[in-house]
Structures are given as C-alpha cells and as structure tokens.
N, C-alpha and C positions, 0 to 999 in steps of 0.2 A: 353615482356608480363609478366605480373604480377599476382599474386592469384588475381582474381574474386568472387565478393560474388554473389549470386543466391539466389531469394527470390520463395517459394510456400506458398501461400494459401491455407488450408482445410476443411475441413468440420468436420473431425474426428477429438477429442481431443490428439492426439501422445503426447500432453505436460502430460498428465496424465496415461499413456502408457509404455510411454519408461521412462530409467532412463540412466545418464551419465554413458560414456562405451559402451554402447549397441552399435551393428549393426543392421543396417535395408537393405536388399536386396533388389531389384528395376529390377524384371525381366522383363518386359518389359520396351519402351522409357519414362522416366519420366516429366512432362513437367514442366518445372520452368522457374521464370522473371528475366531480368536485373533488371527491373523498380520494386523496390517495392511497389510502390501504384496500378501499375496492379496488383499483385500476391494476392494484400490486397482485390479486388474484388471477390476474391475466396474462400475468409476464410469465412466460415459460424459463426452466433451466438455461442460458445461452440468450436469452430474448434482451430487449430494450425496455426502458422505461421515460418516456417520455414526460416532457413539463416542459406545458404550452402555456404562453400569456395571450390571454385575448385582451384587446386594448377596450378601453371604453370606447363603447358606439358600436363597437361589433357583431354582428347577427348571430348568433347562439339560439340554439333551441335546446330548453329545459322542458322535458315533457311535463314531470312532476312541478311543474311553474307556481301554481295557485301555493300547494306546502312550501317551498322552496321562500316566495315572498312574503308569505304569515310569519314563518318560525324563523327566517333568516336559515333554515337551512331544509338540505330535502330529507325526504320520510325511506325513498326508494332505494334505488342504485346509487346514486347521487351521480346517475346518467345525461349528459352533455352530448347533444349533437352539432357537428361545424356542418354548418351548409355545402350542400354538392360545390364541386366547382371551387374549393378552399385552396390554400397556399402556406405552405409552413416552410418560415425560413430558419435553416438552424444556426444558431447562435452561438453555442457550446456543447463541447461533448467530454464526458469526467465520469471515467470508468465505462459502465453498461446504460448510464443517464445521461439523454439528447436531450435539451434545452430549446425550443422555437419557440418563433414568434407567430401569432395566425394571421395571415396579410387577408 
C-alpha cells in the first residue's frame, strides 16, 4: 500500500484561513472522499476543497472496506473517515485548494 490522497469539500473558506505550516486538529471522525468529484458535492460557493495525503501505515477507516478491497475501488460514497484526535498539516494553498498532510 501506498500514500493515498483524500478529498473534502466545505463550505468554510480554510483557503483564506490557514496559511502553509499550520496545523489543524480534527477532534472528532472527520469525513473525507476517495472520489473527488463526490467531496466536490460538498464544497459550498466561497467554500475550500481540500487534498489530503495519508501516508502508508496510517489508520483510515473505510466503512465500505470489504467493496473497496475486491474491486480496488468503492461501490458507496467513496466515504473515508481520519480518526478522532487527527492532525493536518498544510502544505500548500493555490486558489480555494488546501493541500495537507494527515500526521
């Protein structure tokens, strides 16, 4: 298995928000897309759109898991949860799209 990118959609502008460096903490399950045009559903007019790497070895919860490792891809949402308690460092920001990392 290899890094993973993860897409969310928002509503809140974080592109004018945060600035590279920064962490952002994620106390509760955070919900993110394999699929970026699902995640793209989410972003509001004014909103961010985020694209997160999770590194290999990282704890990810795929509900749809069982589809997901047959097909190599999911049947669902293609819905991603980061664990309570997550950390996203940002990396780059280019236009209304945040760039992090998931520590």
């Amino acid at each position: 298995t290899s890094n993973v990118l993860v897409y969310r959609g928002t509503e809140i502008p974080h592109h004018q928000l945060v600035e590279v460096g920064e962490y952002m903490d994620a106390k509760s399950f955070l919900s993110i897309f394999v699929v970026q045009k699902v995640a793209e559903t989410f972003k509001y007019k004014g909103g961010s759109m985020f694209v997160i790497t999770a590194k290999k070895g990282q704890k990810i919860i795929i509900p749809d898991y069982i589809t997901y490792g047959k097909r190599g891809r999911t049947m669902g949402e293609a819905e991603v949860l980061m664990p309570t308690n997550s950390t996203l460092t940002i990396t780059k920001i280019d236009g209304d799209t945040v760039y992090a990392e998931l520590n």
